[in-house]
C-alpha positions in Angstrom: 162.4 83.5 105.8 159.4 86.3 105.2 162.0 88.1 102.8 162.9 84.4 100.5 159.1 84.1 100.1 158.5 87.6 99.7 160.8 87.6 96.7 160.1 84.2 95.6 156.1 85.3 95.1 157.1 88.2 93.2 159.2 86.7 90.9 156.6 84.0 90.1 154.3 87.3 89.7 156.5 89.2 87.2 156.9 85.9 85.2 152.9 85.5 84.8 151.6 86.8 81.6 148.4 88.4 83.7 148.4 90.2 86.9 145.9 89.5 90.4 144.6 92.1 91.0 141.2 92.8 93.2 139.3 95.6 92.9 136.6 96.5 95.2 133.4 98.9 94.5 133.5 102.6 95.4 130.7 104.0 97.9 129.6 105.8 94.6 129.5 102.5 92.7 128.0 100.8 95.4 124.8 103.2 96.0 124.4 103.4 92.2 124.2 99.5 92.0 121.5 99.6 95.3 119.8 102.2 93.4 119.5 100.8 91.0 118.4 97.4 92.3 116.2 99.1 94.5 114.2 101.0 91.6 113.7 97.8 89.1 112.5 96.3 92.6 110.1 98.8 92.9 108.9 99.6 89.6 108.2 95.5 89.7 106.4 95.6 92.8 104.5 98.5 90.7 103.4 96.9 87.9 102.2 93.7 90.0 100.3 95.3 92.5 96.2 95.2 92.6 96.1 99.3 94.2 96.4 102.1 91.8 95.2 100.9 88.5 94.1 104.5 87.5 97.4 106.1 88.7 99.3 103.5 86.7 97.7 104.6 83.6 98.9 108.4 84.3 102.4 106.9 85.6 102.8 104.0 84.4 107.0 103.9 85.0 108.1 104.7 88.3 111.2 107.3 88.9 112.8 109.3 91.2 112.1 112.5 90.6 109.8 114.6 92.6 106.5 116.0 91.2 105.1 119.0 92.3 101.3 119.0 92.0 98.5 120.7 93.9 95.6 119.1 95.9 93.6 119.2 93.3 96.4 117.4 90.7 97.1 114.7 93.4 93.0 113.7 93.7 93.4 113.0 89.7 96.5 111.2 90.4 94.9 108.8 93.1 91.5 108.9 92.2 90.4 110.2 95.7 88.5 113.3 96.9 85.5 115.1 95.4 85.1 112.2 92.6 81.6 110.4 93.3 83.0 107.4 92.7 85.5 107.7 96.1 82.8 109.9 98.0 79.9 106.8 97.3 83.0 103.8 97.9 84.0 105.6 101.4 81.0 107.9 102.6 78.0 106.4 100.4 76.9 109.4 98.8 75.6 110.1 95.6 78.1 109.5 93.0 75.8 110.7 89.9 77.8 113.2 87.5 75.8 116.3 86.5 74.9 114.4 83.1 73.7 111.6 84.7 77.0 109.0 85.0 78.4 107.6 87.3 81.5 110.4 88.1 84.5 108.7 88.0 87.7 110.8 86.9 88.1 109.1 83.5 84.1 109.8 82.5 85.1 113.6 83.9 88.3 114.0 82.0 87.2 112.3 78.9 83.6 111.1 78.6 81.6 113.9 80.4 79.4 116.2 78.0 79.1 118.9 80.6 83.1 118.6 81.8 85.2 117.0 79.0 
């Protein structure tokens, strides 16, 4: 009987004018799609959150490749460190710049007589 039906459902398959046929994901496929995923997850997570305002102007698309900065690039990256505006947020000191601003890292980079 398993050999009839065998023979009968492949001769109603070579009489079809389209073939079943299934195909499933390779692991290659399948980590590309969760990368993917995972990445226009992330970059929207990115663009919605209310932390890092000032390192979204610098980065404003997220990726996966590494950076290598110095401790000095990654305070102008975050906007923490020797800036006045972080030392007088977390420790209250003095966040005058030399010319008289307040020193954040935008006035420093770009407004500052004495630094820009």
């Amino acid at each position: 009987m398993g050999i009839e039906r065998a023979n009968l459902l492949a001769k109603e398959a070579s009489n079809r004018d389209m073939i079943d046929v299934q195909f499933t994901y390779s692991k290659v496929q399948i980590r590309n799609i969760n990368d993917k995923k995972l990445t226009e997850d992330w970059q929207c997570r990115w663009m919605q959150s209310k932390n890092g305002k000032w390192t979204r102007l610098i980065y404003p698309e997220i990726n996966m490749t590494r950076l290598s900065a110095d401790f000095y690039c990654n305070q102008i990256i975050t906007g923490h460190g020797i800036f006045g505006a972080f030392q007088n947020r977390m420790f209250g000191k003095d966040c005058k710049c030399h010319c008289g601003e307040g020193e954040r890292i935008k006035h420093v980079l770009k407004e500052c007589p004495v630094w820009a």
